[in-house]
C-alpha positions in Angstrom: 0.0 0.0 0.0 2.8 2.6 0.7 4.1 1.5 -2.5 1.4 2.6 -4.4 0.7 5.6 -2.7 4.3 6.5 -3.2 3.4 5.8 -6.9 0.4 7.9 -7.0 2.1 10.9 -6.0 5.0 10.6 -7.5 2.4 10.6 -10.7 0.6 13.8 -9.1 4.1 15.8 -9.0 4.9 14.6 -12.3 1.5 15.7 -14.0 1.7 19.3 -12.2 5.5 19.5 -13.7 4.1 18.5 -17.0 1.5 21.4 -17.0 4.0 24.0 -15.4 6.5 22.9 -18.1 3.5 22.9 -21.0 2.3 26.5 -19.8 6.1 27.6 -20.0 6.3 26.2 -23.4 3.4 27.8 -24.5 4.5 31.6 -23.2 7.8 30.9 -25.2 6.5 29.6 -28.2 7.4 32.1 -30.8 3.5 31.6 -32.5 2.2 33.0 -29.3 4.6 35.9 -29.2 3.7 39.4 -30.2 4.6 39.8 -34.1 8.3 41.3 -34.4 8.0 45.0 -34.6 8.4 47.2 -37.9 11.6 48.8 -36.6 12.5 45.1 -37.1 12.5 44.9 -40.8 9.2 45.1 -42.0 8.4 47.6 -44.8 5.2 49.0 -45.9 4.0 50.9 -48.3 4.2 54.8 -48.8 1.0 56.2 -49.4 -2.3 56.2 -47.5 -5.9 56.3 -48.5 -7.8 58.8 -47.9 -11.5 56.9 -47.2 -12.2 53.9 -46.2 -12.7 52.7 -49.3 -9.1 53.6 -50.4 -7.8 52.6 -46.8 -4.0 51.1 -47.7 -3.5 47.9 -46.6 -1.1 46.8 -44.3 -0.1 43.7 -42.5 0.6 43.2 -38.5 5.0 43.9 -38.0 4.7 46.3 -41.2 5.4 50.3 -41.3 4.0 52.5 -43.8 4.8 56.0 -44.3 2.9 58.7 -46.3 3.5 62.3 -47.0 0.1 64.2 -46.6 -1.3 67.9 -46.3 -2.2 69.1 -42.3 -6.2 68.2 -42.5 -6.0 65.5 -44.7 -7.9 61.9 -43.3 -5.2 59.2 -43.8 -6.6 55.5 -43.5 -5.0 52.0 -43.3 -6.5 48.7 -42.9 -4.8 45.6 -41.3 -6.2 41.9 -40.4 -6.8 41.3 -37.2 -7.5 37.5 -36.2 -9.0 35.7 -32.8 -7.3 36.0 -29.9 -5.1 38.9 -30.8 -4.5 42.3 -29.2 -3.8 44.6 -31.6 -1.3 47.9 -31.3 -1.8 51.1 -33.2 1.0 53.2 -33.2 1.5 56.4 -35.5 3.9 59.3 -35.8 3.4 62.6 -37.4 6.5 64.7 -38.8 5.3 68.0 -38.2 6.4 71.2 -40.8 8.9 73.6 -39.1 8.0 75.6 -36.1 8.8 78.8 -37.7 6.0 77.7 -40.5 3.6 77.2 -37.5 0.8 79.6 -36.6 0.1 77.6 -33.1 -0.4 74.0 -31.7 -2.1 71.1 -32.7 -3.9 68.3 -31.9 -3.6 65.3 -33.8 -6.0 62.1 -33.4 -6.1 58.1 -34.7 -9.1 56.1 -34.4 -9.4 52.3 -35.0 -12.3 51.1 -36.9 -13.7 47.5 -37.2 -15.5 46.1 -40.5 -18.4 47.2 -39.5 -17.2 50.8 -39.2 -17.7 50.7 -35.8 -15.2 52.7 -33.6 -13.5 50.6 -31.3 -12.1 51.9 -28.1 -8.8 52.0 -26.9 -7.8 50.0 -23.8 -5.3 52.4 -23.1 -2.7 54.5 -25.3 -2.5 58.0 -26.5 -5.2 58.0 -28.8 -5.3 62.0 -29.1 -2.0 64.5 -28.4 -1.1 68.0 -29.0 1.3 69.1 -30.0 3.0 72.2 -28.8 3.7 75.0 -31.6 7.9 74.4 -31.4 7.1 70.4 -32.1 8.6 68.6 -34.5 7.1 65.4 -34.0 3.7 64.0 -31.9 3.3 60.1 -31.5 -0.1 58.5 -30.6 -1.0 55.1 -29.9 -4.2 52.4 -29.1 -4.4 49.6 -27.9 -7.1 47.4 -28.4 -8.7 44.8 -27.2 -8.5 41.2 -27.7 -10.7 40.1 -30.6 -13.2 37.6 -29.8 -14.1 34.9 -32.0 -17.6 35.2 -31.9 -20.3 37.9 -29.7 -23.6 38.8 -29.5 -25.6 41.0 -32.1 -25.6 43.7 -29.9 -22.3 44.0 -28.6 -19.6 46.3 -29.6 -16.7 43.3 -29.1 -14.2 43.1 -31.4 -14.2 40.4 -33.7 -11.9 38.6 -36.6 -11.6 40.7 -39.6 -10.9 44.3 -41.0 -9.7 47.4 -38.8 -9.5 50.6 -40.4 -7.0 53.1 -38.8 -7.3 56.4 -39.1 -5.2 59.8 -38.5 -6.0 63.2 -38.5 -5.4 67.0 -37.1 -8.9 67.7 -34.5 -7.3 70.9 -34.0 -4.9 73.3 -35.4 -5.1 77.3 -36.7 -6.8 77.5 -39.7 -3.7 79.1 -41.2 -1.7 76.1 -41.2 -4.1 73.9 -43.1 -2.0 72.4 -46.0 1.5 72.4 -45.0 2.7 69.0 -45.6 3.6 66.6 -43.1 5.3 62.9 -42.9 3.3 59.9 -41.0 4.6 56.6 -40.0 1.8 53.7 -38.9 3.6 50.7 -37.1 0.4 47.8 -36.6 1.6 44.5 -34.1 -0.8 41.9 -33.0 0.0 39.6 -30.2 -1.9 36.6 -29.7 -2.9 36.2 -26.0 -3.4 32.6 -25.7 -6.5 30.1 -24.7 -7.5 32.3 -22.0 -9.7 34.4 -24.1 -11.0 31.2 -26.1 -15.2 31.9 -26.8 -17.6 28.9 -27.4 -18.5 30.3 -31.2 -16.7 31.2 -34.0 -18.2 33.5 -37.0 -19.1 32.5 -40.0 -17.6 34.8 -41.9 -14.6 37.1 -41.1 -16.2 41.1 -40.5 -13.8 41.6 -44.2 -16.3 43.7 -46.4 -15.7 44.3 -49.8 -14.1 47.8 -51.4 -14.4 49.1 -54.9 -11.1 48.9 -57.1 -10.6 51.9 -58.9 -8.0 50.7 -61.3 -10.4 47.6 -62.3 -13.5 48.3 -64.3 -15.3 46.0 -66.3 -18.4 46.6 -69.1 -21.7 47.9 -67.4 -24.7 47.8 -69.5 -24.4 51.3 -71.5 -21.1 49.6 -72.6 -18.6 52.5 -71.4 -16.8 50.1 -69.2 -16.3 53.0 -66.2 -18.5 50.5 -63.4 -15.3 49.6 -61.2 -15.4 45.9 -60.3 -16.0 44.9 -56.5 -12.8 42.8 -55.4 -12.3 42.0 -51.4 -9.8 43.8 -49.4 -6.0 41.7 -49.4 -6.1 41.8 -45.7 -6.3 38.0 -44.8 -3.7 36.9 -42.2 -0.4 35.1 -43.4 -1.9 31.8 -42.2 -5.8 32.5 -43.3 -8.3 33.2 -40.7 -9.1 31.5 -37.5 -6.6 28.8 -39.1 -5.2 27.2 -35.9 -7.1 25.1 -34.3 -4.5 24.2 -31.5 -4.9 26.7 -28.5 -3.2 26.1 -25.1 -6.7 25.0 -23.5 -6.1 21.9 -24.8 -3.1 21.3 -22.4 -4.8 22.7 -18.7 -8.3 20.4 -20.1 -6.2 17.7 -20.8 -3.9 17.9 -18.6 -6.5 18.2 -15.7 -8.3 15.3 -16.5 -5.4 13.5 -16.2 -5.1 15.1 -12.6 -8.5 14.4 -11.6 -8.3 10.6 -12.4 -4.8 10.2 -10.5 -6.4 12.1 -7.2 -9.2 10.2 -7.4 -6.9 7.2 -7.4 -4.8 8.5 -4.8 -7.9 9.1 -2.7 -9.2 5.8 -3.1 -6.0 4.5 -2.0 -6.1 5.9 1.7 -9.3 5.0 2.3 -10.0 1.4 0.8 -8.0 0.0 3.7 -4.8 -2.8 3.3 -8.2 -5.1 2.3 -8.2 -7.2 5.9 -11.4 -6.2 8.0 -10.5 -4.2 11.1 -12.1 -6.8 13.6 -12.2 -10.4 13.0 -15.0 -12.0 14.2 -14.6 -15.1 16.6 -13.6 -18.7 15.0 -12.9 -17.4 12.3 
């Protein structure tokens, strides 16, 4: 009997070890850690749109740049799958203080598919900048995006997530003057823990209109621009893995649960011989 209760919790330790080990392996998995940054490497491209219909699309670990006038609305667009935070972080070059008239305030929102502004769980989302600036940076962070919600709520969910930059505030005198940006998008995934019984069945990735496609309408003039969907699917296509580190703790629970109940059983089934034996026997 000591034998196997030796053996039982020697199995118990083990199992704990194995999830403290699995949980560890998890963290450092480099899937599960936040996208390398764009000051890494990543390039993006050098324009932005200007609606969200002309939003420029980037991908998570890019940077794009684009030269634009002070009152212009700049949008980008990036993919944002389940279980990821996103980051928003932009930069504005401003024009020379001695060009300036005053300060300014310079804003970026995040939009989801549905065109629905998404707060920020913390950041800079607005600044201003003081009239001897040469630079303001702003940033959002946003929630994790759920895999599925209800109709009513304002959750964030797989799909499309427009950015977009702007001056709220600034002399009237200095509308125009040119200025630099620089949008930097990460997503980090943040594991089982925000799993969702659900799952959509579509990504929230409307379509857009492409300008520089057009195909024959019915008068024959061939202007009706074609309606392609936005190139913002993840690397690894949406909701693609279907491994989350849930699996380990359920798994790895139940495996647990059976060896304490084992271990359980053990102390109290006796060592099998009655306690009193009754006479002639």
């Amino acid at each position: 009997m000591v034998r196997t209760r030796r053996v039982l919790a020697g199995a118990l330790l083990a199992g704990m070890a194995l999830l403290t080990s699995a949980g560890s392996a998890a963290a450092d998995d480099p899937s599960a850690s936040p996208s390398p940054s764009a000051s890494d490497g990543g390039t993006g491209p050098t324009e932005a749109g200007t609606t969200f219909r002309t939003a420029t699309t980037i991908q998570p670990s890019q940077r794009a740049t684009a030269g634009a006038s002070t009152g212009d609305y700049l949008y980008w667009v990036f993919p944002a799958d389940a279980g990821q935070r996103a980051t928003v972080k932009a930069t504005v070059t401003l024009p020379e203080a001695t060009t300036r008239h005053g300060a300014s305030t310079w804003q970026v929102d995040v939009y989801d598919g549905l065109r629905r502004r998404q707060a920020c769980m913390y950041g800079h989302q607005t600044r201003k900048a003081a009239a001897d600036a040469s630079t303001v940076e702003l940033s959002c962070v946003l929630r994790t995006v759920r895999a599925w919600s209800e109709p009513w709520a304002n959750d964030p969910l797989p799909g499309n997530y427009y950015v977009r930059l702007t001056v709220v505030d600034l002399p009237s005198a200095d509308l125009g003057q040119p200025v630099q940006t620089t949008v930097e998008v990460t997503a980090a995934d943040q594991g089982g823990a925000h799993d969702v019984d659900g799952k959509l069945s579509e990504p929230l990735a409307p379509y857009a209109y492409a300008a520089q496609q057009t195909t024959d309408d019915a008068s024959g003039d061939g202007d009706t621009p074609l309606r392609v969907p936005l190139n913002t699917e993840p690397d690894d296509g949406w909701a693609s893995g279907w491994w989350t580190d849930r699996w380990i703790w359920t798994v790895g629970g139940g495996v647990l649960g059976a060896l304490a109940a084992m271990f359980g059983y053990s102390l109290t089934r006796g060592n099998g011989r009655p306690s009193r034996v009754p006479p002639g026997a």
